[in-house]
N, C-alpha and C positions, 0 to 999 in steps of 0.2 A: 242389401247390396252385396252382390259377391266378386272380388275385386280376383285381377288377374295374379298379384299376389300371394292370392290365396292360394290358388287354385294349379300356381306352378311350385309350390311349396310344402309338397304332398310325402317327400322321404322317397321318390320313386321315381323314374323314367316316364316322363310323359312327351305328349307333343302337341300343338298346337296348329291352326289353319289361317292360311290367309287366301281373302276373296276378293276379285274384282267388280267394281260396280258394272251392272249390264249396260251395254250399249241400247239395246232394244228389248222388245217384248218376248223374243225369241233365245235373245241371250238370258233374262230373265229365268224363264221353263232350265235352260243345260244349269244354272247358276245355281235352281234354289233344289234340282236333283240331287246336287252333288253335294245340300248341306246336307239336305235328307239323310245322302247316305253317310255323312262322316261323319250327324248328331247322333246317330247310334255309338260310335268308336270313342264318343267319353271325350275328345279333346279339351285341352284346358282351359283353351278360350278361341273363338276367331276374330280374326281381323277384318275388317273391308275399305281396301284404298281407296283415296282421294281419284285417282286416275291421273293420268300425267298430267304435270304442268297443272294439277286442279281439276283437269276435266272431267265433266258426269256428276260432281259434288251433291249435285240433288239426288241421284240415285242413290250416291255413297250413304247419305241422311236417311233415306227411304230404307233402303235398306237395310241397314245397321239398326234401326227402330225397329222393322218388320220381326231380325231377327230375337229382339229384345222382350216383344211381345208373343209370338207365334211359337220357339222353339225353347229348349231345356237345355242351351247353348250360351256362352256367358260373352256376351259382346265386346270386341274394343271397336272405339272410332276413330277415322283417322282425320286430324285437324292438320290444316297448314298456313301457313299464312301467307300464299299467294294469292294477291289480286282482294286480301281483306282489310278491310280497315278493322280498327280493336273494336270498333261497334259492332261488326258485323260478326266477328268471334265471338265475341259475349253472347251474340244470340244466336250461334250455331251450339255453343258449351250449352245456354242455357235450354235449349232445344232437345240435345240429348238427356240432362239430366231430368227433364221433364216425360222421357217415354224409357226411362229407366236403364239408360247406359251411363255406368259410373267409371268405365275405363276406357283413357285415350290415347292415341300414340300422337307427340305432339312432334311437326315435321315443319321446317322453316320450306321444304317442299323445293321442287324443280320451277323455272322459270317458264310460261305458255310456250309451247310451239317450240322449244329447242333446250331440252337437258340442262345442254352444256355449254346456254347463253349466260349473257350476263346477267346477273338476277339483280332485278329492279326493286326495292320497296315501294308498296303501296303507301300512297303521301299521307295515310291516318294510320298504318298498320306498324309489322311489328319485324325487326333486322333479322332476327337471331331464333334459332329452335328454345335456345333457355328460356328467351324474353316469352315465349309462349306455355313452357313450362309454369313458368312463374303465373301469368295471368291464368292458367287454368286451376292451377292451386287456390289463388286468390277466391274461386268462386263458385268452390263446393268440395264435398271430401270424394275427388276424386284419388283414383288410380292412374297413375301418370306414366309414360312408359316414351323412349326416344329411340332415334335410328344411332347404329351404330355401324361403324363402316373397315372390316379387317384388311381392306388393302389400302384404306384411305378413305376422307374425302376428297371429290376428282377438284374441287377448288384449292386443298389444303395442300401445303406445299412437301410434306412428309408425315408419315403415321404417327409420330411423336408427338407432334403438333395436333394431330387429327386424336389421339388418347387423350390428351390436356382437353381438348373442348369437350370429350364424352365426361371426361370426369366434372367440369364445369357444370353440364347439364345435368347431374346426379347432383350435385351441391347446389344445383336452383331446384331443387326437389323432385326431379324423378326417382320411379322407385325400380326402373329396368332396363334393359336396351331391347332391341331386337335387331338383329346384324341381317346387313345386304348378304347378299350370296355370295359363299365361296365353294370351290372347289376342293381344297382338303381339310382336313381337323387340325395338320397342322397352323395352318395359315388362321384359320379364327383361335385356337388356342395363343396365338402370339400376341396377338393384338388382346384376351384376355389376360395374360400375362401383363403387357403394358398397362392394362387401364388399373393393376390390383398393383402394380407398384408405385404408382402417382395417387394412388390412396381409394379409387375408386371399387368400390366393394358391394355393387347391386348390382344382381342376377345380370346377366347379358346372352341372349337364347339364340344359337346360330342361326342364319337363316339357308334352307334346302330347297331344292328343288330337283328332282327326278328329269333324269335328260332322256328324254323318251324318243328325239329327232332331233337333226342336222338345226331344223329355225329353235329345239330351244336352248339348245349349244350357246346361238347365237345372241338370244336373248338373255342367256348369262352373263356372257362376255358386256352386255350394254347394261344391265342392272349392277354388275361386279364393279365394272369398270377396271376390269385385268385381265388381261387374256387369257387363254388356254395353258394351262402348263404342258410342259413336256410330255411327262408320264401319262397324261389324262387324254391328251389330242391324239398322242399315239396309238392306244384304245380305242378310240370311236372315228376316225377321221377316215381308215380306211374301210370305213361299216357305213358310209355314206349315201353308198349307193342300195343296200341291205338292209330297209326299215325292220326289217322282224329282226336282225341281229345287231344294228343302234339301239335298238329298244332295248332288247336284251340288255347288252354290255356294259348301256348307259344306268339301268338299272342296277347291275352290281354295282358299278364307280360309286352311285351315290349310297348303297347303302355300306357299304364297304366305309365311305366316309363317318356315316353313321356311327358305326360301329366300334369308330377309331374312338368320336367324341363323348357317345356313353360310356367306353372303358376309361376315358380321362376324367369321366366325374363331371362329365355333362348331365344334367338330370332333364331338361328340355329342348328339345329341337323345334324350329317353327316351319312350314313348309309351306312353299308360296305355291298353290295348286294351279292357277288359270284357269280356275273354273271346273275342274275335272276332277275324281276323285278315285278313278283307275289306279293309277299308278303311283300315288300315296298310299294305299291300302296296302298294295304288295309292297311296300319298302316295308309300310309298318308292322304288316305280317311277317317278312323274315326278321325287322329285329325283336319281336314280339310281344311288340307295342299294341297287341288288339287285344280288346277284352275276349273272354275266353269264348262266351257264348258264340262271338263272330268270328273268331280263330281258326 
């Protein structure tokens, strides 16, 4: 078993992928092109989300298995406890460790049908992301790994508050985070900053994502849950109507960010692709993140 710890603890700049479960048999074909083409670039591990609110979760399993067995790609899975009872976790944990995925991101997850409703527990399942940590420790030598959030969580009443539960969730035994999306190095740096003075001291890997259009601006701003800053919308807001030079400009923003957070002693980035593996390659080709033969 080769645990995502390992494998982000290499002495070097690496990066890592995250994938969404396909909708259909079509999404499927663009989903498993794009691991093709990223299992050549060596990433340290990928991810495959639950889909909002849980949805698709059998794909997520299919998937996350497929790539466990089929590729030289070191898997995480993503567990949440929406809409589960602890039975039913047990035998999603015991499902993966059985087709050979020993690392998961454990996520207490968005509520169905609305983000930013009120989130229900399930009447046998489980409140809290720790409480999920902990059961998955409990039930095999897994690699444990939690969301992290540098503007916040949008429940949590301030970032202070929202660093005390990451660190929480690293003392019910995770051994990493992996951050929502932000928009510059300073802003995930702070929030790193917070969580190493309330004592938490495991890895925490920014999360990116290449602003290629106007909808994934937009889809920032809803995964972030922060708006646009000043400096950044000013940049791309008037390239709106100019997709080849959105593309562009959004392209430097992000790697320009990059670049800020490997000079700060970032040694991993994770990047949420949407299925597409364009415009991950060119980031990681200018910060020179490709192995050489693909370079």
């Amino acid at each position: 078993m080769t645990s995502v710890l390992e494998r982000i603890n290499v002495g070097r700049a690496t990066f890592s992928v995250e994938f969404m479960p396909p909708r259909d048999d079509a999404d499927e074909q663009i989903l498993w092109r794009s691991i093709r083409e990223l299992e050549g670039l060596d990433p340290a591990f990928v991810s495959v989300t639950y889909g909002a609110g849980g949805s698709r979760r059998d794909r997520t399993i299919r998937t996350t298995g497929r790539v466990a067995r089929e590729t030289t790609l070191v898997p995480m899975a993503h567990l949440t406890a929406v809409d589960h009872s602890v039975a039913e976790l047990r035998n999603v944990i015991g499902w993966y460790a059985a087709v050979g995925v020993h690392n998961v991101l454990a996520l207490r997850g968005d509520p169905p049908g609305n983000p930013m409703g009120e989130w229900v527990k399930h009447p046998q399942g489980l409140s809290y992301a720790e409480d999920l940590v902990r059961l998955v420790r409990e039930l095999g030598d897994f690699c444990v790994g939690v969301a992290a959030f540098p503007y916040g969580h949008p429940r949590c009443p301030d970032v202070e508050m929202d660093a005390d539960r990451l660190v929480q969730k690293f003392r019910a035994g995770a051994d990493f985070a992996v951050g929502q999306l932000c928009y510059s190095a300073e802003d995930f740096l702070r929030l790193r900053d917070r969580v190493a003075a309330k004592g938490g001291n495991a890895p925490i890997l920014p999360g990116v994502m290449p602003l290629t259009t106007p909808k994934m601006l937009s889809k920032t701003v809803e995964l972030s849950g922060a708006p646009v800053p000043p400096h950044i919308a000013g940049r791309l807001e008037p390239l709106t109507d100019d997709p080849k030079a959105f593309r562009a400009e959004g392209i430097d923003v992000v790697t320009e960010m990059c670049q800020e957070l490997l000079a700060e002693g970032v040694d991993v980035l994770h990047f949420y692709t949407f299925n597409r593996a364009k415009a991950t390659k060119e980031v990681l080709g200018r910060l020179g993140l490709m192995p050489s033969r693909t370079a």
